[in-house]
C-alpha positions as MATLAB code, in Angstrom:
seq = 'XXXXXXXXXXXXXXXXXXXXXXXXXXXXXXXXXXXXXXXXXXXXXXXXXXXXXXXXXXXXXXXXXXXXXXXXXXXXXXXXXXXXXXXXXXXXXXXXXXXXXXXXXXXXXXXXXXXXXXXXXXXXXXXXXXXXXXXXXXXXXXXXXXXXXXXXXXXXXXXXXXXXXXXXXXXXXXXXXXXXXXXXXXXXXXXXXXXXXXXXXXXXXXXXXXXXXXXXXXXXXXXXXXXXXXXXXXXXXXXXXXXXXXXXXXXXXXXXXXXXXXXXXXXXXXXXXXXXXXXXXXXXXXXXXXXXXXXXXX';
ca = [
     163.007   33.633    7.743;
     164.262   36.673    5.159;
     165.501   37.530    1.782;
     167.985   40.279    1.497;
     168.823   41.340   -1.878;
     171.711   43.817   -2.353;
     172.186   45.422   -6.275;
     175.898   46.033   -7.408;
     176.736   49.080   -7.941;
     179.478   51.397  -10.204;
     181.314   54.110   -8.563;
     183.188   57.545   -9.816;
     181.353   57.950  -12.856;
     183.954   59.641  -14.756;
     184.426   63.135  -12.786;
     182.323   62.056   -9.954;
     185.510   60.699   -8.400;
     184.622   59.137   -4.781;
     180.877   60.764   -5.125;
     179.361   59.367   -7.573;
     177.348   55.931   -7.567;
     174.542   53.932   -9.617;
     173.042   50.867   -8.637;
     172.886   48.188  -11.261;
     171.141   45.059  -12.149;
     173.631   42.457  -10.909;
     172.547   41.236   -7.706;
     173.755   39.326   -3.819;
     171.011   38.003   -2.470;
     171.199   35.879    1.063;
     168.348   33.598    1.832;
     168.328   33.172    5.826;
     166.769   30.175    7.796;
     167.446   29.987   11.566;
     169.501   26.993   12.562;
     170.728   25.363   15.776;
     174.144   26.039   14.004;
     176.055   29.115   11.844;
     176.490   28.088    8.054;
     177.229   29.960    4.967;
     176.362   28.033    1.467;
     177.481   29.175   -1.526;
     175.296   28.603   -4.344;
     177.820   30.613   -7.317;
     181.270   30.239   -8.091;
     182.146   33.758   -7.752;
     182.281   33.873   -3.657;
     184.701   32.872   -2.189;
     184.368   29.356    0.216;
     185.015   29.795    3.930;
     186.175   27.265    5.951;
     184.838   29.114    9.712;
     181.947   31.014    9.772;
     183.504   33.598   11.862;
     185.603   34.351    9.147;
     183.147   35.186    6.515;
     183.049   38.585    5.635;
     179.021   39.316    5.784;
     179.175   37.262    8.989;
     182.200   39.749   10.609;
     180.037   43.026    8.898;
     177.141   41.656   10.939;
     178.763   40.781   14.314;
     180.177   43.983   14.575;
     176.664   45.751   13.849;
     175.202   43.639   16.417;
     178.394   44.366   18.717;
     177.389   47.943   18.528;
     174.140   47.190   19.697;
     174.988   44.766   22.910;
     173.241   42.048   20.653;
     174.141   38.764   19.713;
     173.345   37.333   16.302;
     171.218   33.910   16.576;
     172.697   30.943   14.510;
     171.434   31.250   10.658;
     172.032   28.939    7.653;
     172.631   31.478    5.247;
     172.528   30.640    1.382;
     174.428   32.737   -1.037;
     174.081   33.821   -4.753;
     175.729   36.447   -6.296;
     177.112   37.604  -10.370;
     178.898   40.302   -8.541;
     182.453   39.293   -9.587;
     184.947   40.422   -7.207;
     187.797   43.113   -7.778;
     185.940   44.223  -11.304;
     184.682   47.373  -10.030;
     181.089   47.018   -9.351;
     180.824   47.220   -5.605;
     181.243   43.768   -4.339;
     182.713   44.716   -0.978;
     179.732   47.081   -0.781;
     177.166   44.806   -1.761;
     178.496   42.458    1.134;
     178.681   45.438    3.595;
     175.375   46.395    3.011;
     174.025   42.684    3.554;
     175.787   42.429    6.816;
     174.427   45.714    8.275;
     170.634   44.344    6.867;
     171.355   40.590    8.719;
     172.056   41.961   11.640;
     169.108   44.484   11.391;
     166.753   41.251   11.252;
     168.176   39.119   13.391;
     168.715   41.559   16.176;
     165.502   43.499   15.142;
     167.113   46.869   15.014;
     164.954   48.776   13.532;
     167.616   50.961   11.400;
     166.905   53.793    9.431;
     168.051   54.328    6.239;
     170.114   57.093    7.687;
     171.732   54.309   10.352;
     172.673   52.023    7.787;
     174.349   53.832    5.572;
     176.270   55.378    8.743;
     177.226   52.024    9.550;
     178.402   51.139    5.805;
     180.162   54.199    5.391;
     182.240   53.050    8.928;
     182.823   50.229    7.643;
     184.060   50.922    4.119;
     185.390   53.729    4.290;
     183.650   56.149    1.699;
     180.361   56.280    0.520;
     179.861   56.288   -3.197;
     179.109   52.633   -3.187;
     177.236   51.721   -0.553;
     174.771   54.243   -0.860;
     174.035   53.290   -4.437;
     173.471   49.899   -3.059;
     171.724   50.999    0.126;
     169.379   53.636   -1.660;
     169.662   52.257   -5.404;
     169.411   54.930   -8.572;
     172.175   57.596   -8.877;
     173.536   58.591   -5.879;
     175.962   61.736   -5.288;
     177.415   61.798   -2.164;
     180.039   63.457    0.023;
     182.289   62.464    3.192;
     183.251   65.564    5.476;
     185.487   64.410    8.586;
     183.012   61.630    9.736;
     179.983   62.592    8.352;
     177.967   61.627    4.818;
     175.620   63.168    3.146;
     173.791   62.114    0.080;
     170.992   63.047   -2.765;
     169.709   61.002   -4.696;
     168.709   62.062   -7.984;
     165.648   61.377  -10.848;
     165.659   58.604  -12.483;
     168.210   58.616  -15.093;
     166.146   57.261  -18.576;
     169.068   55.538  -20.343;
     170.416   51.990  -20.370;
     173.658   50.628  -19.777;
     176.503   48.493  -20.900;
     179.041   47.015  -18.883;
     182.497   45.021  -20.452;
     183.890   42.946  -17.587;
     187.086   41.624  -18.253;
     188.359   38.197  -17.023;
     190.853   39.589  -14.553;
     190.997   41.461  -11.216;
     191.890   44.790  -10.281;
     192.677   45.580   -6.571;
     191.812   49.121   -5.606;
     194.685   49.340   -3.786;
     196.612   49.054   -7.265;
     194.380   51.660   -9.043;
     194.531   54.285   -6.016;
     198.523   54.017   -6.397;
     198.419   55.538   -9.978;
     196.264   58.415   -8.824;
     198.287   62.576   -8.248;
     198.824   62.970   -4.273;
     197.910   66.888   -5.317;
     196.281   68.535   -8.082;
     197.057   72.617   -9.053;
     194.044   74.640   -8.100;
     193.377   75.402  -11.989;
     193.107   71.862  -13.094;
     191.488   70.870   -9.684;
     188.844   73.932  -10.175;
     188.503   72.690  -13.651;
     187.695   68.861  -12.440;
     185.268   69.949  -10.305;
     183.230   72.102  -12.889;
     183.436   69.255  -15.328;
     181.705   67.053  -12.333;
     178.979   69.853  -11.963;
     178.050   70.183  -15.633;
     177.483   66.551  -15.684;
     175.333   66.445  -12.833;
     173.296   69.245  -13.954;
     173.420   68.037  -17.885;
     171.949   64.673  -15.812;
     169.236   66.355  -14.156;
     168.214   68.402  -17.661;
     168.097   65.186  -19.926;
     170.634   66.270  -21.758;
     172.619   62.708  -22.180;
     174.840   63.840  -24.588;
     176.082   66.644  -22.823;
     176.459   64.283  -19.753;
     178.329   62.340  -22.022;
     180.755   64.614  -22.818;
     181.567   65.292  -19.191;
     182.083   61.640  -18.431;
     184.487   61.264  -21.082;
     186.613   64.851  -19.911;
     187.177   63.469  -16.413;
     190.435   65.196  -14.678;
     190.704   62.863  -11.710;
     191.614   59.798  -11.834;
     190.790   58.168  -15.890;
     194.125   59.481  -17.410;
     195.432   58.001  -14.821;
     194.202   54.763  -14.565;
     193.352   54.337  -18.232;
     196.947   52.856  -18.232;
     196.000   49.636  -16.196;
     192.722   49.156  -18.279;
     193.407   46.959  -21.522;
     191.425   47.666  -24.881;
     190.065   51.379  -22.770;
     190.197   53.728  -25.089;
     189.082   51.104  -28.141;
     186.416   51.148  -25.775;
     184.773   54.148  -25.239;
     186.014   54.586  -29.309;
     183.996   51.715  -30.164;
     180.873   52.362  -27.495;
     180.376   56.488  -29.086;
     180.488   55.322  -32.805;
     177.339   52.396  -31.780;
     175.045   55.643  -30.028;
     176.582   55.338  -26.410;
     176.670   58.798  -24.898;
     179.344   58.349  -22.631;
     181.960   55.479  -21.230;
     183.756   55.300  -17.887;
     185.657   53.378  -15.798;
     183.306   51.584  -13.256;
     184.767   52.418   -9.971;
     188.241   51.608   -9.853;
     188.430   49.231  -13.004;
     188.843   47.002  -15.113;
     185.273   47.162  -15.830;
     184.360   49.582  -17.934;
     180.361   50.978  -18.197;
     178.646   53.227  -20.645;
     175.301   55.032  -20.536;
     173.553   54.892  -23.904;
     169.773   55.574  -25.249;
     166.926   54.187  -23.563;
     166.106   50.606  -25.318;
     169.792   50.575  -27.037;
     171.607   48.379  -24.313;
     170.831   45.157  -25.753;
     171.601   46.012  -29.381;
     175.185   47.496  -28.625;
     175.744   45.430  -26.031;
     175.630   42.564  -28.690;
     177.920   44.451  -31.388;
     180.358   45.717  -28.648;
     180.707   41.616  -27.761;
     181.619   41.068  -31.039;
     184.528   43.347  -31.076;
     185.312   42.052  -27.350;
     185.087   38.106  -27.380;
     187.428   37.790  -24.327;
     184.964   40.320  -22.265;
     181.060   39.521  -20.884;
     179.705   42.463  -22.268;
     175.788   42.726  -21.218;
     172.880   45.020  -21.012;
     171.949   46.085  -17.758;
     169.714   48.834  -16.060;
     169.909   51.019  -13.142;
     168.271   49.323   -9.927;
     166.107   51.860   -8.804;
     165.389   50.595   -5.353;
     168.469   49.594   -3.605;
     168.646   47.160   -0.498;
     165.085   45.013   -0.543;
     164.300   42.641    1.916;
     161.431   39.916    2.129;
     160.250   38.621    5.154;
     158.854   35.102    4.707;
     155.460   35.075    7.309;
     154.908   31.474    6.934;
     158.121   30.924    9.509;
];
């Protein structure tokens, strides 16, 4: 019936702590077919299996959307493939989130807005810096005040970027442990300004002053730098091959850099080299977010 294709996405972005979010080229995408029956297929290793239907997570994400509505979902076979690895900081949970709310769109013909579904996804996860990346794709700056979101989404940022996922997992919980419950009003006034320079240094094309600002974080990479192997050989190693700044991607381990325009594959390749236990690849920001195609033939 429908393609849904959700884009992973990186969170924080240095001192964009829990606002921040880009959309990159990794992707989930769900091929849907009705059926007489409910039946998830898993075409890539990285998903999980699921024994029940009613116990896969995109299938719960899009009951409860239709729940909301008084609808309920027809029987789909839905097939599966993602390289979102899970617990590596690039969104999986809100790639998933944001399928769910889009199945049940289409197979309850909703109708959503933008506006609803990101509602919806913020609900459901909790905050938005991811899911609006992967909802609205680009760079995304958000905020959550009491039970609202609001979001802007800015230019298109001209730089490439390269990610270094190591082979093991990070649970969010973990990395939100290591985190201040407070912060003194200096250092938190501080923070903030760094987060504002870096958003306006953004806007400006000036990269290497947006750089900077990624690197001089005051929330959380201090912090969590401690859980991260190899981090600061990282960003070391990233600045001395052109890259204008490196960051923890969302919570961690993965880390991401922005560098030049046309660069990614080139440092990508040397930063491999130095990091033969890590994928290390080349990737660019998905401009468009959520897509769906409807097949007319069915």
């Amino acid at each position: 019936m429908f393609t849904i294709s959700v884009p992973a996405s990186s969170a924080n972005i240095g001192p964009g702590f829990d606002s921040a979010g880009v959309a990159v080229s990794r992707y989930l995408t769900l091929q849907v077919t009705k059926a007489d029956n409910w039946q998830f297929s898993h075409t890539t290793s990285v998903i999980p299996s699921v024994r029940n239907y009613k116990d896969h997570f995109i299938y719960k994400v899009a009951n409860q959307v239709a729940g909301w509505h008084a609808c309920t979902l027809s029987p789909a076979h839905v097939t599966m493939e993602s390289d979102i690895p899970l617990a590596r900081g690039l969104g999986s949970s809100a790639s998933a989130i944001v399928a769910g709310i889009e199945l049940a769109n289409q197979l309850c013909s909703l109708e959503l807005t933008e506006r609803e579904k990101l509602d919806y996804a913020v609900k459901i996860e909790g905050h938005p810096d991811n899911v609006a990346a992967c909802l609205i794709g680009g760079f995304v700056v958000t905020v959550k005040m009491g039970e609202e979101a609001s979001f802007k989404k800015l230019p298109a940022i001209d730089t490439d970027l390269v990610v270094y996922i190591p082979n093991f997992e990070l649970k969010t919980e973990d990395a939100r442990k290591v985190l201040p419950d407070n912060l003194i009003m200096k250092d938190a006034a501080t923070a903030s300004g760094v987060s504002n320079l870096m958003i306006s240094a953004l806007l400006t094309g000036d990269y290497e002053l947006a750089g900077k600002m990624m690197e001089s974080d005051l929330f959380h990479e201090s912090y969590r730098a401690k859980l991260i192997p190899n981090y600061f050989e990282i960003r070391s190693n990233a600045r001395s091959l052109g890259a204008y700044g490196t960051v923890i991607s969302g919570a961690g381990p993965t880390m991401i850099s922005f560098v030049p325009n046309g660069k990614g594959k080139e440092i990508a390749m040397k930063m491999k080299q130095l990091l033969p236990d890590y994928e290390v690849e080349a990737l660019e920001l998905d401009e468009n977010g959520l897509q769906v195609k409807v097949n007319i033939n069915n």
